[in-house]
C-alpha positions as CSV (number, residue, x, y, z in Angstrom):
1,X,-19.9,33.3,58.9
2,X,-19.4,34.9,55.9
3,X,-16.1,37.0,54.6
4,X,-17.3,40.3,55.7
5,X,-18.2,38.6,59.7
6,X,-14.4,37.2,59.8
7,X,-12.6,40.3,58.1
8,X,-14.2,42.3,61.1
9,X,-13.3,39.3,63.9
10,X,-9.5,39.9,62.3
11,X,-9.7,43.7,63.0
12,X,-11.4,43.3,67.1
13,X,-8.9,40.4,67.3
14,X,-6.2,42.7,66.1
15,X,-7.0,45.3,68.2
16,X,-7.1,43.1,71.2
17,X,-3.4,41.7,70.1
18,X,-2.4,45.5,70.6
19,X,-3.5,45.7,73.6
20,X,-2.0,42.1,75.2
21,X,0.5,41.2,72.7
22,X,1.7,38.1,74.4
23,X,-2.0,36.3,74.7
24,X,-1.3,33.5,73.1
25,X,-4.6,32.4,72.2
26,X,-5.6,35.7,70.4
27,X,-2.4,35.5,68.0
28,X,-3.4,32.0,67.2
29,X,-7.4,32.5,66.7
30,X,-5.9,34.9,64.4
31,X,-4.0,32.6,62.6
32,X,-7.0,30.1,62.3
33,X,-9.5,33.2,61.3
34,X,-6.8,33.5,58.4
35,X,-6.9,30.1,57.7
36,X,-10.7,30.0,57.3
37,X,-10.6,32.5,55.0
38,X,-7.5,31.0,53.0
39,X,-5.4,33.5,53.4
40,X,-2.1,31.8,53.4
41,X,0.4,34.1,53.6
42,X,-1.7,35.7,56.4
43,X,-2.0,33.1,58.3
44,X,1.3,31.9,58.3
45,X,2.4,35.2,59.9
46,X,0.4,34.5,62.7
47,X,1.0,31.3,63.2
48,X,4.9,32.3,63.3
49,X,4.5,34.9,65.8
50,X,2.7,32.0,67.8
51,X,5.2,30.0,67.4
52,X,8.3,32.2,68.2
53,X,6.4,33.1,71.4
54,X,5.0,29.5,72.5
55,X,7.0,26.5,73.6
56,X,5.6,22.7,72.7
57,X,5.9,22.2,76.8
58,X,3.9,25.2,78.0
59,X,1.5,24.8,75.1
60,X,1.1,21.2,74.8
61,X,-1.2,20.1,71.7
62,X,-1.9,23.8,71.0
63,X,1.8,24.0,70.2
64,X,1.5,20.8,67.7
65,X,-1.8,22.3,66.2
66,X,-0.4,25.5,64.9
67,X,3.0,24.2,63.7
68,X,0.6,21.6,61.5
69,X,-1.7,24.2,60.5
70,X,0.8,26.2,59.4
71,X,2.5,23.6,57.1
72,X,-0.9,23.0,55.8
73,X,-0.7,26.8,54.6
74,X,2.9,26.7,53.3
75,X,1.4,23.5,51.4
76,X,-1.1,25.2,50.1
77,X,0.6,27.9,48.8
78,X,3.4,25.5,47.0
79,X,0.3,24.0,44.8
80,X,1.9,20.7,45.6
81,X,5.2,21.6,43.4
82,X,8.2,19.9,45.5
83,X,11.0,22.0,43.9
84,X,8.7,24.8,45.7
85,X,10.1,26.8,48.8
86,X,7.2,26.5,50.8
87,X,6.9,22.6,49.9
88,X,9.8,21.9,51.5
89,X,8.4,24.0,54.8
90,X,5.1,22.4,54.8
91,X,7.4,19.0,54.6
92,X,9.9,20.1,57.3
93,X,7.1,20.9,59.9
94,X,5.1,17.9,59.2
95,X,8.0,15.7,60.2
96,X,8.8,17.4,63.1
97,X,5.8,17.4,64.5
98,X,5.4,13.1,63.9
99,X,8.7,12.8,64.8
100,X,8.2,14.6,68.4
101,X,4.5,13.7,68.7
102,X,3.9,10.4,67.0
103,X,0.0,9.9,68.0
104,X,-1.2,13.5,66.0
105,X,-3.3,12.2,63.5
106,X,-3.4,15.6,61.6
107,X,0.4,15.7,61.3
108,X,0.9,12.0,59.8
109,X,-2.2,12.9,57.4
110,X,-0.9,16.2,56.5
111,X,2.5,14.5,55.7
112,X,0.3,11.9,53.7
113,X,-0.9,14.9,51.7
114,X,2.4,16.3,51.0
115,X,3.7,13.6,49.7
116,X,0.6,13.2,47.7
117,X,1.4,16.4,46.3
118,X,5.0,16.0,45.4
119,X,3.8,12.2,43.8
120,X,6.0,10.3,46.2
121,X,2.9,7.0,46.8
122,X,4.9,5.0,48.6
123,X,5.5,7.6,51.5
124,X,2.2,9.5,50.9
125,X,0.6,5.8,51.6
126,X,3.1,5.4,54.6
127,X,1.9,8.2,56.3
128,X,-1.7,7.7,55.6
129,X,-1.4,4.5,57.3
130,X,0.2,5.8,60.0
131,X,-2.7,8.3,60.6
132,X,-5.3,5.7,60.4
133,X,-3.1,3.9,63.2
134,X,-3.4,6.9,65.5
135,X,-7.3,7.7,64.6
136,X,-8.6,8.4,67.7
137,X,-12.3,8.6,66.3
138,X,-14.2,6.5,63.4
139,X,-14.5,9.7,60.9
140,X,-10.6,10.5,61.2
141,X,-10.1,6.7,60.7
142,X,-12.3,6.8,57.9
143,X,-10.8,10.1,56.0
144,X,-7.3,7.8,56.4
145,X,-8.7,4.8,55.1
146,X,-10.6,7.1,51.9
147,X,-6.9,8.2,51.1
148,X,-5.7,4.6,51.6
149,X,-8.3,3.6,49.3
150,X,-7.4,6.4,46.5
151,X,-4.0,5.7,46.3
152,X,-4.4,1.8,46.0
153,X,-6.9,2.3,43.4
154,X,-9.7,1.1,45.3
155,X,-13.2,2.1,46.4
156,X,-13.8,4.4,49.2
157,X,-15.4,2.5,52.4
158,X,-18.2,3.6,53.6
159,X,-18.8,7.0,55.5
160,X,-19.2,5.4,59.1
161,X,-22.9,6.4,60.6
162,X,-22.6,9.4,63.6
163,X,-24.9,9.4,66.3
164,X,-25.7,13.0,66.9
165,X,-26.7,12.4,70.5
166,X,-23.3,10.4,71.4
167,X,-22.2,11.5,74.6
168,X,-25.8,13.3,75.7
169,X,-27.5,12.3,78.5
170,X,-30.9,11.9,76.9
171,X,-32.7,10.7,80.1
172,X,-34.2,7.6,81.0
173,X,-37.5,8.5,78.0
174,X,-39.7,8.7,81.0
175,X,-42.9,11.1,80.3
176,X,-44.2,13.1,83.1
């Protein structure tokens, strides 16, 4: 999708929002159409309104995922400056959301980020370790382990191999 395509799946999503303004899932796909198109500010919004609407125990994960998106933004926007405002929001959600769900990979590497940002190694490499703990899959393992490797000054491992039929049922190769 290009610009133009999302800029017109903001304004049916939009329109949809007026017409249910308490579907959850629209105010959030709005938020992540925003974040696609790194629109910071933008998305934040969203992901606020999402947030003063949802709960962490009706929403579950999807809860989780939007707080950590939205710190993402509010890190974004604070070009890694920690005397920034939106630094220390990005830093406040990111510990929030390890401290109440300790297995999200995507907060503990987020939180790796930020410190990164704000040049704080020996936390930054804390958290990265901590997301490479929780990995629940070889690439996120490996994305840790690349930061791990940056930080200590050492070569990247290798990018593990993907099967792209994982998980297919690709018969028994039987011809006709």
């Amino acid at each position: 999708l290009n610009a133009n395509d999302l800029a017109g799946a903001v304004d049916v999503l939009k329109a949809y929002h007026e017409a249910e303004p308490d579907n959850l899932g629209v105010i959030a796909t709005i938020g992540n159409v925003y974040y696609e198109m790194e629109e910071e500010q933008d998305a934040i919004e969203w992901y606020s309104k999402y947030l003063a609407k949802a709960t962490p125990e009706t929403q579950g994960q999807d809860y989780w995922n939007i707080l950590v998106d939205q710190a993402s933004m509010y890190l974004h926007l604070s070009d890694g400056k920690a005397d920034d405002a939106n630094y220390g929001e990005a830093l406040s959600r990111l510990l929030r959301a390890t401290k109440e769900v300790p297995k999200h990979w995507a907060a503990w590497f987020n939180l790796g980020e930020v410190y990164k940002a704000g040049d704080d190694k020996a936390k930054a490499l804390g958290a990265y370790k901590k997301s490479e703990e929780v990995a629940d899959d070889g690439d996120r393992r490996w994305q840790s382990q690349s930061k791990i490797a940056e930080l200590e000054g050492k070569p990247a491992p290798p990018k593990p191999e993907t099967d792209p039929h994982a998980g297919m049922d690709m018969g028994d190769g039987g011809g006709l």
